[in-house]
N, CA, C and O atoms as CSV, one atom per row, in Angstrom:
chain,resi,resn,atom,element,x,y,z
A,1,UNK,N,N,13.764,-2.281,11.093
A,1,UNK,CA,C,13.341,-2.747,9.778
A,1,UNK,C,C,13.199,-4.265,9.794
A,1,UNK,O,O,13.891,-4.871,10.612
A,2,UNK,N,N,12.518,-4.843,9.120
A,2,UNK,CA,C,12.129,-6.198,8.857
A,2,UNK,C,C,13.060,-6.899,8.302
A,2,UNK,O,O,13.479,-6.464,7.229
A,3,UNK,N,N,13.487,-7.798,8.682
A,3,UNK,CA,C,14.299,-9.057,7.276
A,3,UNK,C,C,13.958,-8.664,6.020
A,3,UNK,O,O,12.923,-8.008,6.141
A,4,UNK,N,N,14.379,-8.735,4.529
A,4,UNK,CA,C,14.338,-7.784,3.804
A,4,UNK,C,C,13.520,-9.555,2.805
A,4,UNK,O,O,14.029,-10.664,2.641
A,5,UNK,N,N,12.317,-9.068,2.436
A,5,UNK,CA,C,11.900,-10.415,1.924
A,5,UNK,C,C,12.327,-10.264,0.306
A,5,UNK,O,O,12.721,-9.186,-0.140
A,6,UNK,N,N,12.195,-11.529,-0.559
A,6,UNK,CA,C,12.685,-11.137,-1.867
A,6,UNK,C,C,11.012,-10.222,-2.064
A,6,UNK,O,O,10.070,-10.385,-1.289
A,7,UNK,N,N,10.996,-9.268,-3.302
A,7,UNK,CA,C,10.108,-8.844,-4.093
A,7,UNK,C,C,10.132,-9.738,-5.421
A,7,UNK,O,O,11.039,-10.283,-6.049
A,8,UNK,N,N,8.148,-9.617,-5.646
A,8,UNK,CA,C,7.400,-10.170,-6.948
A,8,UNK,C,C,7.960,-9.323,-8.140
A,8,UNK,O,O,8.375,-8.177,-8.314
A,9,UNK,N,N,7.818,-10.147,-8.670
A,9,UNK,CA,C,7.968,-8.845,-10.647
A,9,UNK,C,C,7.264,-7.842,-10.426
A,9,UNK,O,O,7.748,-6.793,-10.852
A,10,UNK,N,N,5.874,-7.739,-9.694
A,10,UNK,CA,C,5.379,-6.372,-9.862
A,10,UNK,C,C,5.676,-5.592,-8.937
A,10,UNK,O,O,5.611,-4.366,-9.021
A,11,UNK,N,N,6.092,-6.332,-7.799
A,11,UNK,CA,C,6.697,-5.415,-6.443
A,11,UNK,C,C,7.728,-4.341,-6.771
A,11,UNK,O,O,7.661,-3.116,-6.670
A,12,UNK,N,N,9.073,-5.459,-7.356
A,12,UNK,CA,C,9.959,-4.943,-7.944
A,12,UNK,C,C,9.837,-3.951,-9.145
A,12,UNK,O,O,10.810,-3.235,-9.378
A,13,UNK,N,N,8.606,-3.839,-10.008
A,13,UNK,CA,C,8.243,-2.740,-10.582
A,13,UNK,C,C,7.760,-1.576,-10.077
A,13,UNK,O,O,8.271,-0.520,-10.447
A,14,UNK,N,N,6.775,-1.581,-9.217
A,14,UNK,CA,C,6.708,-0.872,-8.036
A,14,UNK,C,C,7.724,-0.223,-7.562
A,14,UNK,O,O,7.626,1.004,-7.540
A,15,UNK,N,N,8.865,-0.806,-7.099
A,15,UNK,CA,C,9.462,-0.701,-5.941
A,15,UNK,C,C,10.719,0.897,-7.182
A,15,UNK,O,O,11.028,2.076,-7.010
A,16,UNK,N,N,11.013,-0.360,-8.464
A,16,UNK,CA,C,11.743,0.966,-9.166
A,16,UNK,C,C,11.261,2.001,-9.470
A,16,UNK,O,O,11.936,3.006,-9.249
A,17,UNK,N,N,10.312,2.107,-9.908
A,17,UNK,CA,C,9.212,3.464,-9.720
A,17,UNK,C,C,8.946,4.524,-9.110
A,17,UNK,O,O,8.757,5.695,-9.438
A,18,UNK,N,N,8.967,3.579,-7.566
A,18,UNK,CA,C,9.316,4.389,-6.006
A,18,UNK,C,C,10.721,5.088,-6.031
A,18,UNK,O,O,10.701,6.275,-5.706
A,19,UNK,N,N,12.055,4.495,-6.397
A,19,UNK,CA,C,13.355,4.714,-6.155
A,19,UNK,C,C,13.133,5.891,-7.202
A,19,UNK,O,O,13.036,7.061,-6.832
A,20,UNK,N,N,13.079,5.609,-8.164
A,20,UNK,CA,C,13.235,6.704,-9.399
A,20,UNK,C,C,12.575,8.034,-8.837
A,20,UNK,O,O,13.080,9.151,-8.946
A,21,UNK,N,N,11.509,7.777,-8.292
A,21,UNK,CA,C,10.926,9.086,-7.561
A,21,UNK,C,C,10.961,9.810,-6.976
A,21,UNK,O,O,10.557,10.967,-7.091
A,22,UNK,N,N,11.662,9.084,-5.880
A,22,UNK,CA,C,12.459,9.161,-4.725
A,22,UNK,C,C,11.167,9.720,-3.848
A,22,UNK,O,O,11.170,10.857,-3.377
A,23,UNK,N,N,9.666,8.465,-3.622
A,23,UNK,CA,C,8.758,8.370,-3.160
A,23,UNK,C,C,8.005,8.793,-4.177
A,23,UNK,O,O,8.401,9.338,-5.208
A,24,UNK,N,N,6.338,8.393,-3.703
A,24,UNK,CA,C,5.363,8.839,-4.561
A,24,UNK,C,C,4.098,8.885,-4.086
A,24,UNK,O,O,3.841,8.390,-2.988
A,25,UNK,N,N,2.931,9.619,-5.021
A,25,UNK,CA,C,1.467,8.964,-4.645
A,25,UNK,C,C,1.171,7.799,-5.679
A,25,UNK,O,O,1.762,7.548,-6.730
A,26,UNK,N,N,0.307,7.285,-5.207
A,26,UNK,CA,C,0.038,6.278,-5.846
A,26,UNK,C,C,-0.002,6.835,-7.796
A,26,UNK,O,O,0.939,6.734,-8.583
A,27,UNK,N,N,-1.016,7.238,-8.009
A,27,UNK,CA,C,-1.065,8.236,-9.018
A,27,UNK,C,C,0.205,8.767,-9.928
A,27,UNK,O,O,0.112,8.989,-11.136
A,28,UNK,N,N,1.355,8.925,-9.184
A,28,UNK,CA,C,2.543,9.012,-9.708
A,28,UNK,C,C,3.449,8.195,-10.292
A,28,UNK,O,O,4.097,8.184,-11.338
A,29,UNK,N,N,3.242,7.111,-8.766
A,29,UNK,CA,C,3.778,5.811,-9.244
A,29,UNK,C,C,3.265,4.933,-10.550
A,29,UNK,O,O,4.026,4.293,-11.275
A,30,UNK,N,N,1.920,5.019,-10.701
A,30,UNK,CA,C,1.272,4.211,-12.064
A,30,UNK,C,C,2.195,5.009,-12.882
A,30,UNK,O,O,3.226,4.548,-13.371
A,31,UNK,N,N,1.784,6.244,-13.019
A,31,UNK,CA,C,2.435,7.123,-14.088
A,31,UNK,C,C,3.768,7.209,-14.305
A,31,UNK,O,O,3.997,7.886,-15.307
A,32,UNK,N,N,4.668,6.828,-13.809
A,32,UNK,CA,C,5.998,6.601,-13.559
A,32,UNK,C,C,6.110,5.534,-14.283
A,32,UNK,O,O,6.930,5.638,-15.196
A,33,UNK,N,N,5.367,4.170,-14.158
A,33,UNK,CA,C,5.574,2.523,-14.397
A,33,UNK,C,C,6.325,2.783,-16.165
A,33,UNK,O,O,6.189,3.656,-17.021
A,34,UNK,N,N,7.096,1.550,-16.064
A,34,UNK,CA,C,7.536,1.459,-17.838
A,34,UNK,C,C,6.650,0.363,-18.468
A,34,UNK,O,O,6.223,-0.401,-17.603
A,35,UNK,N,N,6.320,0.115,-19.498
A,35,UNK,CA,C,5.325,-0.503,-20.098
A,35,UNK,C,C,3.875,-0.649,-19.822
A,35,UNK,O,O,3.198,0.334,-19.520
A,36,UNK,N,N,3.401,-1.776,-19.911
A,36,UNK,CA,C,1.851,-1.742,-19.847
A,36,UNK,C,C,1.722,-1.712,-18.203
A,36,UNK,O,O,2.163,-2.465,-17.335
A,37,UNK,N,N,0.972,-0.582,-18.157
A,37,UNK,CA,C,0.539,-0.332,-16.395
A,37,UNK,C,C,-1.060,-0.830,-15.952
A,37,UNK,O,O,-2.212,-0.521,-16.257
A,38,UNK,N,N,-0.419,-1.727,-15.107
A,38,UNK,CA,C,-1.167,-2.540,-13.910
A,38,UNK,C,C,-2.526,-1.356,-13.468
A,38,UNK,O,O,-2.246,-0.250,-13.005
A,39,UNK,N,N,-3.977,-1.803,-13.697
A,39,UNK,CA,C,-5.188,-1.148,-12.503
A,39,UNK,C,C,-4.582,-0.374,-11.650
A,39,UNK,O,O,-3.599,-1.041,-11.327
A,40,UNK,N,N,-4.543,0.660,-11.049
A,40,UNK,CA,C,-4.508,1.465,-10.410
A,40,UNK,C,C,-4.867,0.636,-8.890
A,40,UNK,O,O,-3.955,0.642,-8.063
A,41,UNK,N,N,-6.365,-0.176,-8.461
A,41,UNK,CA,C,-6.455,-0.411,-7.465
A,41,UNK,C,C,-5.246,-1.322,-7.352
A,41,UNK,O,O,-4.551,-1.183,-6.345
A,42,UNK,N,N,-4.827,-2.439,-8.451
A,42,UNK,CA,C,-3.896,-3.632,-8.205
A,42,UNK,C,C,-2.838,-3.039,-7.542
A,42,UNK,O,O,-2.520,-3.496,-6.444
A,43,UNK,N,N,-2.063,-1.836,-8.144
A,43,UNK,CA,C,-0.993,-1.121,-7.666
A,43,UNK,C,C,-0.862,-0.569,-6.787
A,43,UNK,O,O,0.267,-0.401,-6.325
A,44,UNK,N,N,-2.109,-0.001,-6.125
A,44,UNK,CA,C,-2.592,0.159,-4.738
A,44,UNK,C,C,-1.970,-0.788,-3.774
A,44,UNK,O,O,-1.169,-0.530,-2.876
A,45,UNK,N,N,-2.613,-2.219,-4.210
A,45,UNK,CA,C,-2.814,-3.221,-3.629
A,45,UNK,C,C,-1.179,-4.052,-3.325
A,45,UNK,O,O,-0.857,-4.785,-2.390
A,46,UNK,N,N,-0.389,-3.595,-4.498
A,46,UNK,CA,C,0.622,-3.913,-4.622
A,46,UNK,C,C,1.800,-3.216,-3.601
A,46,UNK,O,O,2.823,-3.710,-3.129
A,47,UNK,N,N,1.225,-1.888,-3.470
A,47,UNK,CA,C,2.349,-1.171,-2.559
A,47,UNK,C,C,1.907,-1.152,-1.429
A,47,UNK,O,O,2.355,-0.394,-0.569
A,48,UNK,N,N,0.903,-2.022,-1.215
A,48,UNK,CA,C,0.541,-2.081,0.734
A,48,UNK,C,C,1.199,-3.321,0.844
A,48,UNK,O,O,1.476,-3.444,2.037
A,49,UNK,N,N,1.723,-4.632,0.004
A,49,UNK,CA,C,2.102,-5.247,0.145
A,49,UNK,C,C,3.758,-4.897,0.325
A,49,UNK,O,O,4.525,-5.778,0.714
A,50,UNK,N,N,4.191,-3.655,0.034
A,50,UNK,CA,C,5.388,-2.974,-0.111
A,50,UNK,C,C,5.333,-2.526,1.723
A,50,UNK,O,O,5.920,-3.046,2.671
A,51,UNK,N,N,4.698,-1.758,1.687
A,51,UNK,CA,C,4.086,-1.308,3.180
A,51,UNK,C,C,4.488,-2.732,4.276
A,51,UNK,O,O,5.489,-2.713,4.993
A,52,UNK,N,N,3.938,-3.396,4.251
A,52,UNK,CA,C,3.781,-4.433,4.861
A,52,UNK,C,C,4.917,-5.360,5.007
A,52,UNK,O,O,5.108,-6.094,5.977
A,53,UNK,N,N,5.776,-5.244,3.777
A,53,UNK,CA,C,6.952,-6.036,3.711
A,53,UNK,C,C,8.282,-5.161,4.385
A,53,UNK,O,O,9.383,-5.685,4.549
A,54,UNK,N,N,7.981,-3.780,4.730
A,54,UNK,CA,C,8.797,-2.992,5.391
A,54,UNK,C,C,9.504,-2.406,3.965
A,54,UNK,O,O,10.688,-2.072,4.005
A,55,UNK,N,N,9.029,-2.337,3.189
A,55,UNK,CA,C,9.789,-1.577,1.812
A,55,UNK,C,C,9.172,0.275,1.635
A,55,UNK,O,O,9.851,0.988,0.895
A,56,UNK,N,N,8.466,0.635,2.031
A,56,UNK,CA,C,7.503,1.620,1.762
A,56,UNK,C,C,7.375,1.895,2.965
A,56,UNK,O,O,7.296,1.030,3.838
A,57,UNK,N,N,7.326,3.449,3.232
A,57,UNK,CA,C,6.517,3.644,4.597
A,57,UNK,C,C,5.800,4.995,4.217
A,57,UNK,O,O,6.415,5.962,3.766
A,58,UNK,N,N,4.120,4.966,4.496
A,58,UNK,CA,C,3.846,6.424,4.212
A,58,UNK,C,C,3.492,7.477,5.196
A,58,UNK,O,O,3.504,7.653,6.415
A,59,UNK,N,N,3.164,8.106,4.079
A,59,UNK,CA,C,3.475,9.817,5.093
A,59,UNK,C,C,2.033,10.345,4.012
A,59,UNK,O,O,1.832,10.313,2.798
A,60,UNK,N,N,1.101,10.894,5.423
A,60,UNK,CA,C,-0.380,11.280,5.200
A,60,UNK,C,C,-0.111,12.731,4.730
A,60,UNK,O,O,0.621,13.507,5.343
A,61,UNK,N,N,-0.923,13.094,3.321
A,61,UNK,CA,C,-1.135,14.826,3.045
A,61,UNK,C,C,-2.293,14.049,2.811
A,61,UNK,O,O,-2.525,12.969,2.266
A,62,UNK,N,N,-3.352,15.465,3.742
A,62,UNK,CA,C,-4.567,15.476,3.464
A,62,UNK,C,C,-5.050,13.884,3.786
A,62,UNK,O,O,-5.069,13.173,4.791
A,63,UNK,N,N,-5.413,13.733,2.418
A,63,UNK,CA,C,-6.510,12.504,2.238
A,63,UNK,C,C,-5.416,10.992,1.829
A,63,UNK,O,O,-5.713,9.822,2.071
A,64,UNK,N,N,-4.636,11.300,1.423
A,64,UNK,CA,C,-3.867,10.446,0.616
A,64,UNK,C,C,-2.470,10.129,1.384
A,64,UNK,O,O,-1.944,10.766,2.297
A,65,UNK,N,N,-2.101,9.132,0.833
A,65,UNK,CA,C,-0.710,8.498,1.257
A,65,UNK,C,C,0.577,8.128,0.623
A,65,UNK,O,O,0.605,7.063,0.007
A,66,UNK,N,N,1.749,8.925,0.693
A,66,UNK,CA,C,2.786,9.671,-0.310
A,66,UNK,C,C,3.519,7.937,0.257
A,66,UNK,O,O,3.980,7.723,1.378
A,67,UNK,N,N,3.454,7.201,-0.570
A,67,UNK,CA,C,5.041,6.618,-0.227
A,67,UNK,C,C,6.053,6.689,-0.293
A,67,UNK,O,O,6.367,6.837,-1.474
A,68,UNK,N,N,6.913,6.672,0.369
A,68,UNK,CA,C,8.721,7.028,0.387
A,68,UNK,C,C,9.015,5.580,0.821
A,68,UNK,O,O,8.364,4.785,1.500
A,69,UNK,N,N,10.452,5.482,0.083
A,69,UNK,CA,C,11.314,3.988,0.049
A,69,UNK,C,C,11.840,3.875,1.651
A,69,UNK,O,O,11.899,4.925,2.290
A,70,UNK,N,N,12.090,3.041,2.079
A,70,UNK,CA,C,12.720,3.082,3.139
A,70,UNK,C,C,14.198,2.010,3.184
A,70,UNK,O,O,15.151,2.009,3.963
A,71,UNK,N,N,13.800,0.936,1.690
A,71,UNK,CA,C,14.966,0.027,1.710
A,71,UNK,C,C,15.414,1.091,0.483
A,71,UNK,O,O,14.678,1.737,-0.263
A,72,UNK,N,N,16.664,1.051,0.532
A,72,UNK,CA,C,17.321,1.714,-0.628
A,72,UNK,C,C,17.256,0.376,-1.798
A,72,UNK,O,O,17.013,-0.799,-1.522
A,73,UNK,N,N,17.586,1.021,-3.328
A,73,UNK,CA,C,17.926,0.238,-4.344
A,73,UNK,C,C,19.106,-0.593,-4.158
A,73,UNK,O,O,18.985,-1.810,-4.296
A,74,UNK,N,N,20.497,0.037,-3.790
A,74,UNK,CA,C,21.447,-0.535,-3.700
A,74,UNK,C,C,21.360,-1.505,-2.658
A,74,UNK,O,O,21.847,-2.620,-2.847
A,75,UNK,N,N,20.592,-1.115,-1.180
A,75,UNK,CA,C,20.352,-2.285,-0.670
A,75,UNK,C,C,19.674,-3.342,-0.920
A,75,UNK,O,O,20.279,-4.347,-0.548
A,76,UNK,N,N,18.628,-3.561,-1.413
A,76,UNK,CA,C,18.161,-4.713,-2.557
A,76,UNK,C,C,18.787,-5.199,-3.360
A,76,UNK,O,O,18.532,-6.368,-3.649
A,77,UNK,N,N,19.886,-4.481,-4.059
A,77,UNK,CA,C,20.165,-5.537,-5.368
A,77,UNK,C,C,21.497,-6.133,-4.500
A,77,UNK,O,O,21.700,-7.309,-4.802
A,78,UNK,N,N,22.843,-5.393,-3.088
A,78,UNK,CA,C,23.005,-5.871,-2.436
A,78,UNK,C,C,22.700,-7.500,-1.860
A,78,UNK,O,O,23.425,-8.494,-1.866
A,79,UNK,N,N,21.542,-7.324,-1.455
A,79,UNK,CA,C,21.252,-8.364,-0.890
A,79,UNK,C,C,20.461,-9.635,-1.756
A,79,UNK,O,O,20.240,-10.606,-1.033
A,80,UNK,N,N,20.173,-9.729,-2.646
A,80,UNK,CA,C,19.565,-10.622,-3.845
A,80,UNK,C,C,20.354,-10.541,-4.642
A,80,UNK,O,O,20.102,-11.374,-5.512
A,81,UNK,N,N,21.218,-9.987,-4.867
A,81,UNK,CA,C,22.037,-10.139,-6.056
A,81,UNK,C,C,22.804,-11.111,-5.398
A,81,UNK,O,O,22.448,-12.163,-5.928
A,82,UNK,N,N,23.695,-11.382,-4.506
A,82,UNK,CA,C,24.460,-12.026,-3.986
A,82,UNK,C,C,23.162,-13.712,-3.976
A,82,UNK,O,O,23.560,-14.814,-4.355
A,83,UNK,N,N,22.114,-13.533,-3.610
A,83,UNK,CA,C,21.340,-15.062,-3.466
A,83,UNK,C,C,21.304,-15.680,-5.011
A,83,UNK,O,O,21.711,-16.797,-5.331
A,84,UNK,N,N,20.797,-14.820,-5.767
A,84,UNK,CA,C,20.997,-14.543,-7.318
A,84,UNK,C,C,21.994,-15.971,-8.087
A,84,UNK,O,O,21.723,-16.964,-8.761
A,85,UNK,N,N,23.349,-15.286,-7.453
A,85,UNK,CA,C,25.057,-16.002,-8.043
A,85,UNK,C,C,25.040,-16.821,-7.155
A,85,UNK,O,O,26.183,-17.271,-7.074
A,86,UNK,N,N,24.324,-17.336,-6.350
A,86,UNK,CA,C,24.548,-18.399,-5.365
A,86,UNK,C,C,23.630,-19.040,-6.065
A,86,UNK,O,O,24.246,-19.969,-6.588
A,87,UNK,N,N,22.493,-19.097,-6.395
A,87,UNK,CA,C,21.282,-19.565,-6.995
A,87,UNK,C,C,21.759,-20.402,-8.046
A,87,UNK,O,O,22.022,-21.604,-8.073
A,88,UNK,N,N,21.812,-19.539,-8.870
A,88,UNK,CA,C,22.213,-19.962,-10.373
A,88,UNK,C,C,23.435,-20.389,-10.646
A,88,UNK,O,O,23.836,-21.237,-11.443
A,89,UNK,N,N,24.239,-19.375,-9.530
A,89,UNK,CA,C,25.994,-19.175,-10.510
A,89,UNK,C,C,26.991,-20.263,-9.447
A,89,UNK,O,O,28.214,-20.129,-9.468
A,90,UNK,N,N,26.409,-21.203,-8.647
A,90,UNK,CA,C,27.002,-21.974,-7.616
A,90,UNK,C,C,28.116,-20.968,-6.633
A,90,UNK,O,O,29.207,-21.284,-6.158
A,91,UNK,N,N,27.409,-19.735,-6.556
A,91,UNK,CA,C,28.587,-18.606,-5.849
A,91,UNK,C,C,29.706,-18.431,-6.543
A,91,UNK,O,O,30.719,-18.242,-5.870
A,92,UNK,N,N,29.828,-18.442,-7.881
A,92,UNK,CA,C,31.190,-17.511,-8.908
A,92,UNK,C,C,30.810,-16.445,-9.816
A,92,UNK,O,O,30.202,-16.701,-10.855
A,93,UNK,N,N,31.056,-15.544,-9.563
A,93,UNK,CA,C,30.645,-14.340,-10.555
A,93,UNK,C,C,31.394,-14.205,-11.676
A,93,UNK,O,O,31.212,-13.339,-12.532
A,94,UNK,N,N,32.246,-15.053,-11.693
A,94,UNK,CA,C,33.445,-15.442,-13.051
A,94,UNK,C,C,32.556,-16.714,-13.675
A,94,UNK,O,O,33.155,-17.209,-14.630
A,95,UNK,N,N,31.239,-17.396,-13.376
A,95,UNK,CA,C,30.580,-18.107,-13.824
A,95,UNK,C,C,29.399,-17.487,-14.189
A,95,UNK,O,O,28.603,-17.933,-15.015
A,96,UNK,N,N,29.268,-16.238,-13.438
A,96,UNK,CA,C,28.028,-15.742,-14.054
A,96,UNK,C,C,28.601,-14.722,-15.195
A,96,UNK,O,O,27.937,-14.495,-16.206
A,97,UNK,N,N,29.795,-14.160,-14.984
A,97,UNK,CA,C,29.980,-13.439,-16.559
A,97,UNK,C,C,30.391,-13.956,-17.422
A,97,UNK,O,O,30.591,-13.409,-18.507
A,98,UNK,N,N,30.700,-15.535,-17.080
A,98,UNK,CA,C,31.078,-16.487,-18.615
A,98,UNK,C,C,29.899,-16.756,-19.207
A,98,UNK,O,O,29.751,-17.087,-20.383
A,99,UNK,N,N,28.804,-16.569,-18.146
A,99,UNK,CA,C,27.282,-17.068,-19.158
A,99,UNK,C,C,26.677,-16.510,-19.619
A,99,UNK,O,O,25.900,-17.009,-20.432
A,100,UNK,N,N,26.688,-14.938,-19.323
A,100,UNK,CA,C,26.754,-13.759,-20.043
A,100,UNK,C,C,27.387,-13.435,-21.310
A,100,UNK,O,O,26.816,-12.794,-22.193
A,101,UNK,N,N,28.694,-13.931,-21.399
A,101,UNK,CA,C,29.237,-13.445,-22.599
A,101,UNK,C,C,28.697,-14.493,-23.327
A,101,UNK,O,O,28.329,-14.193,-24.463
A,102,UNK,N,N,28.488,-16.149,-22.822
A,102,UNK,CA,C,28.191,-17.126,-24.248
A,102,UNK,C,C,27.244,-16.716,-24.718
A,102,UNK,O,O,26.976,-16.927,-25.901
A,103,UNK,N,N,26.445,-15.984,-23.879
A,103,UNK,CA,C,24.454,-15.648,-23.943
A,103,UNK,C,C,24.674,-14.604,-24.859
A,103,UNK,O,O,23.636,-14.129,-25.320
A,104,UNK,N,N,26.186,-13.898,-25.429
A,104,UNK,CA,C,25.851,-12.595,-26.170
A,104,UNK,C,C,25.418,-11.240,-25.309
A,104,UNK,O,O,25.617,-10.112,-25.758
A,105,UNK,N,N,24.833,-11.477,-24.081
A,105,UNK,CA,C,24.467,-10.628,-23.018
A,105,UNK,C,C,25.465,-9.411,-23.036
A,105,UNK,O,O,25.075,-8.248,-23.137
A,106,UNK,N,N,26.963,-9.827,-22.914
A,106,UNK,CA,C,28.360,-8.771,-22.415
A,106,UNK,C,C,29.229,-8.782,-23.849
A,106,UNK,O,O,29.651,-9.786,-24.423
A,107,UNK,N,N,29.375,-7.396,-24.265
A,107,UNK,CA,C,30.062,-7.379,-25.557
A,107,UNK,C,C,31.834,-7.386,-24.823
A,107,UNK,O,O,32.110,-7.155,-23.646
A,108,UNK,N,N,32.533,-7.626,-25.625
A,108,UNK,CA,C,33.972,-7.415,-25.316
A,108,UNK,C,C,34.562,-6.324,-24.535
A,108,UNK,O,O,35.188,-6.340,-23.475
A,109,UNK,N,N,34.117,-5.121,-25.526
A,109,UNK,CA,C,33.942,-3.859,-25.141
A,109,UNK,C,C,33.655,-3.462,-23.543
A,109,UNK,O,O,34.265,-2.564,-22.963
A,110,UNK,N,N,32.394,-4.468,-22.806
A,110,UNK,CA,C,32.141,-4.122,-21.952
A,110,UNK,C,C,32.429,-4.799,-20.605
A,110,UNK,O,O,32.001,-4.590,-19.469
A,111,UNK,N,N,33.541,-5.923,-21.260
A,111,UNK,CA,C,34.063,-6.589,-20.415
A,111,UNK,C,C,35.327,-5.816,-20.237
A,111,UNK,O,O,35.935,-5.835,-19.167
A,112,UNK,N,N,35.578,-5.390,-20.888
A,112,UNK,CA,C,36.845,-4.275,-21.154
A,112,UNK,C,C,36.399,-3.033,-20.201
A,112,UNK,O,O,37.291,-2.943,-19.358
A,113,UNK,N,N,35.692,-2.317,-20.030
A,113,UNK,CA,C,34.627,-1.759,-19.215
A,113,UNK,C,C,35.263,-1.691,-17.722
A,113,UNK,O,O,35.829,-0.864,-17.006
A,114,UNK,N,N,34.742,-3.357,-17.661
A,114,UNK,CA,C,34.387,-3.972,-16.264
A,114,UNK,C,C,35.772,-4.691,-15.717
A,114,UNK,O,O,35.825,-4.973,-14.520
A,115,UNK,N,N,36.815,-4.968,-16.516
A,115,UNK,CA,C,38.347,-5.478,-16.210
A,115,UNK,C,C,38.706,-3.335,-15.615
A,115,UNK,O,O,39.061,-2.861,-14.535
A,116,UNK,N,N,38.436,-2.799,-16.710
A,116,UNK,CA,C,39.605,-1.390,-15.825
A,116,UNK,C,C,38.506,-0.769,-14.646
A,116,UNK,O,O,39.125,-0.084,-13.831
A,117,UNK,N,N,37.134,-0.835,-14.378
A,117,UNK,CA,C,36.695,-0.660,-12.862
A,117,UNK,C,C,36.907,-1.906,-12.121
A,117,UNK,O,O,36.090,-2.143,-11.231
A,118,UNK,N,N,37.550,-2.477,-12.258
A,118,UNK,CA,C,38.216,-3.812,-11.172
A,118,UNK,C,C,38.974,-3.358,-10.882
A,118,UNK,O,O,39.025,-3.072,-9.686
A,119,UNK,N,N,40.277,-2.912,-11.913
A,119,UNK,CA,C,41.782,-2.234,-11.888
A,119,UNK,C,C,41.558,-1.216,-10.916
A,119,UNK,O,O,42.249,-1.136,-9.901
A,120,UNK,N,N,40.409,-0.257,-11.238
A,120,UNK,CA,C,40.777,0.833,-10.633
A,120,UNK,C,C,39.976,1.160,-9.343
A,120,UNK,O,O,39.994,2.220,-8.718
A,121,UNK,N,N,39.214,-0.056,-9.054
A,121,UNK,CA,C,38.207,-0.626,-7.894
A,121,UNK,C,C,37.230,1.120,-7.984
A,121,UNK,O,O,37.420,1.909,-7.059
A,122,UNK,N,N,36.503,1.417,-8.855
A,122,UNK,CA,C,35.672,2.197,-9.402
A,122,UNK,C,C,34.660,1.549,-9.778
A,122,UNK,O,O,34.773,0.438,-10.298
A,123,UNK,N,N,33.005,2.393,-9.490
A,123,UNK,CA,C,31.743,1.493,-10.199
A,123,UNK,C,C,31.430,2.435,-11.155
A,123,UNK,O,O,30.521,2.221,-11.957
């Protein structure tokens, strides 16, 4: 597999589309998309760039080309999530959920949540 490059907003739309599917035809994947969906050729165009980035690999029926994921979800958010809190959060995730809660983002409740799957090292 390739070095795992970051994904575009539409890649990454793409790419959840694919996971949720657990592969697709193109055709599926549009139809899958959440909100306003991208040309059909763009999305085409978009998952050869998936192809190409080592995210997608397809598999020929007939005429057409089924993509299946080959990076998992968890391995993506794995690996960018961590550049993510380094990015923004100077590497503290106790800095990225303080900016969350000022942002209104994390209710109490769900910090409450996220303190007893710490406790009980559960996701």
């Amino acid at each position: 597999m390739l070095p795992m490059e970051k994904l575009t907003i539409q890649e990454e739309e793409a790419m959840l589309s694919i996971w949720q599917l657990q592969g697709g035809f193109v055709k599926e994947i549009l139809d899958n998309l959440k909100g306003e969906k991208p040309p059909y050729t763009t999305l085409a165009s978009t998952i050869k760039n998936l192809e190409r980035k080592g995210y997608v690999e397809p598999r020929r029926y007939a005429n057409a080309n089924r993509y299946e994921p080959v990076v998992t979800e968890e391995q993506y958010k794995a690996k960018f999530m961590n550049g993510f809190v380094g990015d923004y959060f100077r590497n503290s995730y106790k800095e990225m959920v303080s900016f969350f809660v000022k942002e209104e983002k994390l209710s109490e409740k769900e910090l409450t949540e996220i303190m007893d799957m710490i406790k009980n090292n559960k996701s």
